[in-house]
N, CA, C and O atoms as a Tinker XYZ file with bonds, in Angstrom:
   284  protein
     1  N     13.454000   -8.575000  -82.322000    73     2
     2  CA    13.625000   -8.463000  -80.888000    64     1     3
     3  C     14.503000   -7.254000  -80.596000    63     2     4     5
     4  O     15.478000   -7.172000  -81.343000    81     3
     5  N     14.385000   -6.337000  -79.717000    73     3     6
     6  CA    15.133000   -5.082000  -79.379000    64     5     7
     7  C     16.130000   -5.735000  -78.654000    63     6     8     9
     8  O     15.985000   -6.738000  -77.955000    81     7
     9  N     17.214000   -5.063000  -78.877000    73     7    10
    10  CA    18.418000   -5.221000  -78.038000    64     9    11
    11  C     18.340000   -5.740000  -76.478000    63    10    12    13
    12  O     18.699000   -6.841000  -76.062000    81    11
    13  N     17.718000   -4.544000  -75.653000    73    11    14
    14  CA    17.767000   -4.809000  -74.218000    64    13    15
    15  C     16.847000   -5.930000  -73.747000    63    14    16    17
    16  O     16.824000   -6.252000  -72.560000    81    15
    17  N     16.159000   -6.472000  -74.580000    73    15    18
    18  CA    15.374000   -7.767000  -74.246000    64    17    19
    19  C     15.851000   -8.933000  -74.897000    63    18    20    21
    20  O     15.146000   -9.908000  -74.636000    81    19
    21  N     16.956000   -9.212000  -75.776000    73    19    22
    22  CA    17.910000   -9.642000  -75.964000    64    21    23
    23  C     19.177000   -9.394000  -75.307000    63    22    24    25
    24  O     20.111000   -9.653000  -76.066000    81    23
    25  N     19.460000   -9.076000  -74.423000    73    23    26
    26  CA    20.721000   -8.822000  -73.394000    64    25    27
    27  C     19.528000   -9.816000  -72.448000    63    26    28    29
    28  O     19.493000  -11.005000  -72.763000    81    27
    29  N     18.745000   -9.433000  -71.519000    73    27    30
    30  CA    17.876000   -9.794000  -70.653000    64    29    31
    31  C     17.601000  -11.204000  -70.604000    63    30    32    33
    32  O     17.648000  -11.873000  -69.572000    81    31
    33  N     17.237000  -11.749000  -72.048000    73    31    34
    34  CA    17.381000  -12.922000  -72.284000    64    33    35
    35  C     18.335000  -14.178000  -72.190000    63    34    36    37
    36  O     18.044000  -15.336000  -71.892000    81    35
    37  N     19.796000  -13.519000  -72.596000    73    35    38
    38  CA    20.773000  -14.158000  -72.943000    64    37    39
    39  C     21.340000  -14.017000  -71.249000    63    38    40    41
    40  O     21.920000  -14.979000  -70.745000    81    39
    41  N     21.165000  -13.053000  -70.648000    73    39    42
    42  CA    21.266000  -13.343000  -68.695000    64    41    43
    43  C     20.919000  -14.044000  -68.392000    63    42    44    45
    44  O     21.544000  -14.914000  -67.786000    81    43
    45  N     19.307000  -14.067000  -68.731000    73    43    46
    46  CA    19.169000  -15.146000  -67.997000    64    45    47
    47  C     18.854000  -16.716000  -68.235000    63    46    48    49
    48  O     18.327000  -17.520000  -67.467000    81    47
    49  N     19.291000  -16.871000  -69.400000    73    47    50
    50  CA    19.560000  -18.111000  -70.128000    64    49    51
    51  C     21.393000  -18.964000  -69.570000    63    50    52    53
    52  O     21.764000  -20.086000  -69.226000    81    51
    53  N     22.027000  -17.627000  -69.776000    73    51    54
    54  CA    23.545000  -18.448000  -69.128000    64    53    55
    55  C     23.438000  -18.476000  -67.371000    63    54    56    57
    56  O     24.370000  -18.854000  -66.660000    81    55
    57  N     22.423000  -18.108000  -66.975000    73    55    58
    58  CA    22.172000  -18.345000  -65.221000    64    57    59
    59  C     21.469000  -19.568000  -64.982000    63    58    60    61
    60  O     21.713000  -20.425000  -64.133000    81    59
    61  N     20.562000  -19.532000  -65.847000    73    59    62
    62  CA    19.970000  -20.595000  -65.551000    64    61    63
    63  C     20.572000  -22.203000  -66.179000    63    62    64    65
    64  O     20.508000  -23.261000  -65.554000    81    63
    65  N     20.991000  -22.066000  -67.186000    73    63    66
    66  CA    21.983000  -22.953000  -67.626000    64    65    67
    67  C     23.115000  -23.288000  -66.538000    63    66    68    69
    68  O     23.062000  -24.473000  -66.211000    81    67
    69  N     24.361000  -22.390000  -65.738000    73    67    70
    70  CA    24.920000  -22.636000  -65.292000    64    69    71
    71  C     24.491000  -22.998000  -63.888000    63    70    72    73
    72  O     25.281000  -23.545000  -63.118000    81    71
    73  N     23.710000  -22.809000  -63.673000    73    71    74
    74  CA    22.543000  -23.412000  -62.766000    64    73    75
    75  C     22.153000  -24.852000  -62.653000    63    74    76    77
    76  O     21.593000  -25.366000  -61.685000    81    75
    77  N     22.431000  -25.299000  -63.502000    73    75    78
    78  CA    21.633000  -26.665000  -63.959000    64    77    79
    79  C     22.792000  -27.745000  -63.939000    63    78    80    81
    80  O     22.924000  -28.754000  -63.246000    81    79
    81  N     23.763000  -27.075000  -65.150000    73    79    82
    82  CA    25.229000  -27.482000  -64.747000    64    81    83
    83  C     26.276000  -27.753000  -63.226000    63    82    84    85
    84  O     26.996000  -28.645000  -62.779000    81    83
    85  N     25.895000  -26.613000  -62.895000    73    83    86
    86  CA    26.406000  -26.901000  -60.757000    64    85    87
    87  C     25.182000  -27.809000  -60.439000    63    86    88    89
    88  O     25.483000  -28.729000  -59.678000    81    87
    89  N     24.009000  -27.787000  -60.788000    73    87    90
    90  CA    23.183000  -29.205000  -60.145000    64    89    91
    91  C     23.827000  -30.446000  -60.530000    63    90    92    93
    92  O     24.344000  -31.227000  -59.731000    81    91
    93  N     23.756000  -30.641000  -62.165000    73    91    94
    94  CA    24.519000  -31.784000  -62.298000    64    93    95
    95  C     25.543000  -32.061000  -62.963000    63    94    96    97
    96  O     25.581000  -33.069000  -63.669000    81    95
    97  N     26.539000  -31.230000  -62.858000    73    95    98
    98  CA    27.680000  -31.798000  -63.096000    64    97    99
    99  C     28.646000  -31.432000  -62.608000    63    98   100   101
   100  O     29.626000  -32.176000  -62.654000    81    99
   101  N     28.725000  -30.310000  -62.037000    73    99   102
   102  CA    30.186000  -29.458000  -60.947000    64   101   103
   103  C     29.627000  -28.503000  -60.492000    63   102   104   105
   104  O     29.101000  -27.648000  -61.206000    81   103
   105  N     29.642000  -28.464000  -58.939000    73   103   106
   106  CA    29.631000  -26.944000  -58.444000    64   105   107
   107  C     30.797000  -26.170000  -58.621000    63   106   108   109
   108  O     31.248000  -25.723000  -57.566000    81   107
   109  N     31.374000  -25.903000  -59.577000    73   107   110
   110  CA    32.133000  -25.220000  -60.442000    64   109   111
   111  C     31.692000  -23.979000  -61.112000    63   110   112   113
   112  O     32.198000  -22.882000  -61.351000    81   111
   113  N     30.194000  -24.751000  -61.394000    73   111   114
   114  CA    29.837000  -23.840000  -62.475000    64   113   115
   115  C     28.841000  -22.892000  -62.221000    63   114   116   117
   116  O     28.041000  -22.393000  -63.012000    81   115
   117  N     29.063000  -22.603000  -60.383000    73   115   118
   118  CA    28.606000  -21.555000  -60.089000    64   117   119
   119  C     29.286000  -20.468000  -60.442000    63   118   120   121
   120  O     28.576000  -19.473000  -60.595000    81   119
   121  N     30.189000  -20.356000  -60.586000    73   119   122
   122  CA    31.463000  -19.722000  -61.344000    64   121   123
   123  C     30.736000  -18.498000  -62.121000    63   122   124   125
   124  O     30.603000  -17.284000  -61.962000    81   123
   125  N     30.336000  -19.500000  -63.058000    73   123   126
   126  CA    29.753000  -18.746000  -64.338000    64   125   127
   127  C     28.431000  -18.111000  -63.880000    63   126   128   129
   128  O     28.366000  -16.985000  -64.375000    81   127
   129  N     27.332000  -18.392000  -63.116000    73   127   130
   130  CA    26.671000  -17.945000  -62.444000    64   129   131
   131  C     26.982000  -15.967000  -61.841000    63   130   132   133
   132  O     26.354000  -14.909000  -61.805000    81   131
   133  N     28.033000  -16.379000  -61.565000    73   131   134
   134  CA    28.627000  -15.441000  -60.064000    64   133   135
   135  C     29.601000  -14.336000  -61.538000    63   134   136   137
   136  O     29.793000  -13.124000  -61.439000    81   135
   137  N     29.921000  -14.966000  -62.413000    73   135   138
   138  CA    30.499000  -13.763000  -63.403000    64   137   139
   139  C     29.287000  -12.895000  -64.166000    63   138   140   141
   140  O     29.196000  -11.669000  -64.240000    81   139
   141  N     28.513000  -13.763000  -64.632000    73   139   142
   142  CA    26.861000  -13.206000  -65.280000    64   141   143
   143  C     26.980000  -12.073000  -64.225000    63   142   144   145
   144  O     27.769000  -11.136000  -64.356000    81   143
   145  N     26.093000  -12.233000  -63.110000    73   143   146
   146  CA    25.279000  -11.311000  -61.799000    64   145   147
   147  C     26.329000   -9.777000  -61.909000    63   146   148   149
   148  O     25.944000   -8.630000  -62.136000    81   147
   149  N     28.082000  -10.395000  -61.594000    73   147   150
   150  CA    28.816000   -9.270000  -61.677000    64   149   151
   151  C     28.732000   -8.443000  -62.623000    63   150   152   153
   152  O     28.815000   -7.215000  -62.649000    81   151
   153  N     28.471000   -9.607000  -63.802000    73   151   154
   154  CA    28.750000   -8.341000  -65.052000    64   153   155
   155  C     27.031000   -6.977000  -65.267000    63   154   156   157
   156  O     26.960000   -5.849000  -65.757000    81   155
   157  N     26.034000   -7.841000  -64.650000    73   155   158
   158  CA    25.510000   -7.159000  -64.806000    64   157   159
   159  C     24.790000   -5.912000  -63.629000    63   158   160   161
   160  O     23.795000   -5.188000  -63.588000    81   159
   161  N     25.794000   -6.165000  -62.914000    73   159   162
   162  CA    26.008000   -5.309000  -61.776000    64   161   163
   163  C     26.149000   -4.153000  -62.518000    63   162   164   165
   164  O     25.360000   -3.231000  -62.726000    81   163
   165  N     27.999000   -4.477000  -63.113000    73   163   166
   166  CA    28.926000   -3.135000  -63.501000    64   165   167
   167  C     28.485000   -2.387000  -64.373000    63   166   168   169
   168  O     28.776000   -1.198000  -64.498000    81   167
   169  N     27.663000   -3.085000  -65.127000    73   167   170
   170  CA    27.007000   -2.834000  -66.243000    64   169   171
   171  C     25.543000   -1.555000  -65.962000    63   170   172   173
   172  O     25.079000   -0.777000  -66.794000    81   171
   173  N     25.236000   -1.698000  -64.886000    73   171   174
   174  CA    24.319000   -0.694000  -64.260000    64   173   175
   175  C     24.494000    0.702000  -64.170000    63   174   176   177
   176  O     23.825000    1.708000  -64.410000    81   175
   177  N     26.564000    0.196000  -63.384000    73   175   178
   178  CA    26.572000    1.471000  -62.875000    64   177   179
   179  C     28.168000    2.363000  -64.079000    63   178   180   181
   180  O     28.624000    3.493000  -63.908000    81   179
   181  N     28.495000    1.605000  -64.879000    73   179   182
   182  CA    29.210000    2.163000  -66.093000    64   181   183
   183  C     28.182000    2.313000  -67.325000    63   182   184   185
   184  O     28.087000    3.358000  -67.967000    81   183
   185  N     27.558000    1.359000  -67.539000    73   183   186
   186  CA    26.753000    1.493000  -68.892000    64   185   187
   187  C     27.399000    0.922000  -70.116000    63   186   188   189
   188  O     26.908000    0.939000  -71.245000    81   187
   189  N     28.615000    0.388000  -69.754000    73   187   190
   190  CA    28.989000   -0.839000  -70.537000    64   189   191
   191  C     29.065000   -2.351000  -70.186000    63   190   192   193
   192  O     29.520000   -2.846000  -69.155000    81   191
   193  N     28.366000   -3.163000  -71.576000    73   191   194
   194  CA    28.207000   -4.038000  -71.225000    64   193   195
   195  C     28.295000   -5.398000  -72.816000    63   194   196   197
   196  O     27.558000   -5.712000  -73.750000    81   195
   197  N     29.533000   -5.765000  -72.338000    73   195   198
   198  CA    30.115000   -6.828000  -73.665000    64   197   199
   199  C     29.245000   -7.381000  -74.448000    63   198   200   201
   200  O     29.146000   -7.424000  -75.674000    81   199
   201  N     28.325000   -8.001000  -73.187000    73   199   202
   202  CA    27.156000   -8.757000  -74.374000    64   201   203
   203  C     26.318000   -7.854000  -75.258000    63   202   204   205
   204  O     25.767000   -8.472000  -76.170000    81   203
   205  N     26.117000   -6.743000  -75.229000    73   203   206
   206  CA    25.647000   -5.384000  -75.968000    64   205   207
   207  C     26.311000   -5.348000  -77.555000    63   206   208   209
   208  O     25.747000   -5.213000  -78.642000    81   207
   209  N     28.217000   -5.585000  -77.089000    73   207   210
   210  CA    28.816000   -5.066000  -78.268000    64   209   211
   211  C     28.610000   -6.475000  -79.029000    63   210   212   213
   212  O     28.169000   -6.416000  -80.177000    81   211
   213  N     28.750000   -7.086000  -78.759000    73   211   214
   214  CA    28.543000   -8.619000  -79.010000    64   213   215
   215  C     27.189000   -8.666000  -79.919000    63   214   216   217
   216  O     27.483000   -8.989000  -81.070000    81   215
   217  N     26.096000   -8.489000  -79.781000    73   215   218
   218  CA    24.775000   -8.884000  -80.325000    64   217   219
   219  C     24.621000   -7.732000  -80.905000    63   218   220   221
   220  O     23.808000   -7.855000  -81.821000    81   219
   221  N     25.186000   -6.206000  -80.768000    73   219   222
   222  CA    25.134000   -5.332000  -81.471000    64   221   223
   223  C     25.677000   -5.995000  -83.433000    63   222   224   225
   224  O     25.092000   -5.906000  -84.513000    81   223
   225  N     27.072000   -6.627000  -83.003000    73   223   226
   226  CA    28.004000   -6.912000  -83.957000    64   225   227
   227  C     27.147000   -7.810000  -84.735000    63   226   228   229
   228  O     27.271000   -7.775000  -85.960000    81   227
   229  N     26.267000   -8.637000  -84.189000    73   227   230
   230  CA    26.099000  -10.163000  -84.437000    64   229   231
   231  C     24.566000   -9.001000  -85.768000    63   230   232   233
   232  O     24.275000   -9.294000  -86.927000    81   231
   233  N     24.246000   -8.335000  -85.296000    73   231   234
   234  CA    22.376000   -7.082000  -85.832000    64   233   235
   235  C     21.680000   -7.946000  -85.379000    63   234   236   237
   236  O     21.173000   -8.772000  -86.139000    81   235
   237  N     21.409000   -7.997000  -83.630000    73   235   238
   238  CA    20.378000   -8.117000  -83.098000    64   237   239
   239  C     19.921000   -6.901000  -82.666000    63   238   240   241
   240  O     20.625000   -6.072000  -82.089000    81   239
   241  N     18.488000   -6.740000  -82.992000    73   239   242
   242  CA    18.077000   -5.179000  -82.672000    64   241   243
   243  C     18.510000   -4.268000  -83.219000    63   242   244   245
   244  O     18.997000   -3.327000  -82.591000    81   243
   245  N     18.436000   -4.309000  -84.797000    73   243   246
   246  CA    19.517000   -3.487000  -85.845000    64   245   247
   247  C     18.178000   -2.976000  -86.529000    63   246   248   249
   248  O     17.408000   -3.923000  -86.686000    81   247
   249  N     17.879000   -2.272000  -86.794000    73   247   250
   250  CA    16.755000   -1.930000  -88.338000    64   249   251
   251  C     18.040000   -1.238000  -89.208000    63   250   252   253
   252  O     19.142000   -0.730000  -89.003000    81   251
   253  N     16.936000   -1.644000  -90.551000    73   251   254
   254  CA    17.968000   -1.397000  -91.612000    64   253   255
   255  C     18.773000   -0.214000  -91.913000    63   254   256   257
   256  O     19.884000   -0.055000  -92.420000    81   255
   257  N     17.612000    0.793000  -91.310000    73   255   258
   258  CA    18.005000    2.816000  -91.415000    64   257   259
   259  C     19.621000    2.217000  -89.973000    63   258   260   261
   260  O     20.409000    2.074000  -90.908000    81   259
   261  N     19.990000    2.062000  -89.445000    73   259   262
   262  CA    21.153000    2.177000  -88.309000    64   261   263
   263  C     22.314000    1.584000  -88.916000    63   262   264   265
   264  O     22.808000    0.457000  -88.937000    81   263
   265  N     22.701000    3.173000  -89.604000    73   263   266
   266  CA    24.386000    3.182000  -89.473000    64   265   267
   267  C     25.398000    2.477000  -88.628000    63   266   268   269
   268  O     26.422000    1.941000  -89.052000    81   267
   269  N     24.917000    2.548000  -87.129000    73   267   270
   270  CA    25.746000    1.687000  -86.736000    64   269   271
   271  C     26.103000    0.091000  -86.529000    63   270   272   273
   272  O     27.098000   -0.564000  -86.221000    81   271
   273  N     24.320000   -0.240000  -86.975000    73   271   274
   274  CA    24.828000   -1.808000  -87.120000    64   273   275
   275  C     24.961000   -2.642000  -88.342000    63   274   276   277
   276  O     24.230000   -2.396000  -89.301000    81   275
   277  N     25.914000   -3.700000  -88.399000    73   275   278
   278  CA    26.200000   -4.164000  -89.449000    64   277   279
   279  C     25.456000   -5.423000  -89.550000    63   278   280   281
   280  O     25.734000   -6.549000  -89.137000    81   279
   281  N     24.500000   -4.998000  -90.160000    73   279   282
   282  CA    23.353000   -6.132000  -90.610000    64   281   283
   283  C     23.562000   -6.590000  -92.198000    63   282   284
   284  O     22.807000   -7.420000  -92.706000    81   283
């Protein structure tokens, strides 16, 4: 799986999750909802974005030739 469809994924997996969670169990956890959307706001307009370094670290979307990931 390439990176940016693994970022894409993992958005919208913790939205829809925290989604489900404010249905049934706290509207609290729109919270987490409302931090996702931001982050991937900032993330538009800096070009950094945690969950990147995160799944970078983890060699999602690594081939073996890339020095930079530690697969």
């Amino acid at each position: 799986m390439k990176l940016e469809n693994a970022i894409r994924a993992l958005a919208g997996t913790m939205i829809l999750t925290s989604l489900a969670l404010a249905h049934y169990v706290s509207p609290n956890w729109l919270w987490l909802t409302a931090f996702v959307g931001a982050n991937l706001l900032q993330s538009a307009f800096t070009g950094f974005c945690p969950a990147e370094t995160v799944l970078k670290r983890l060699g999602v979307g690594c081939d073996a030739g890339t020095p930079t990931c530690k697969a």
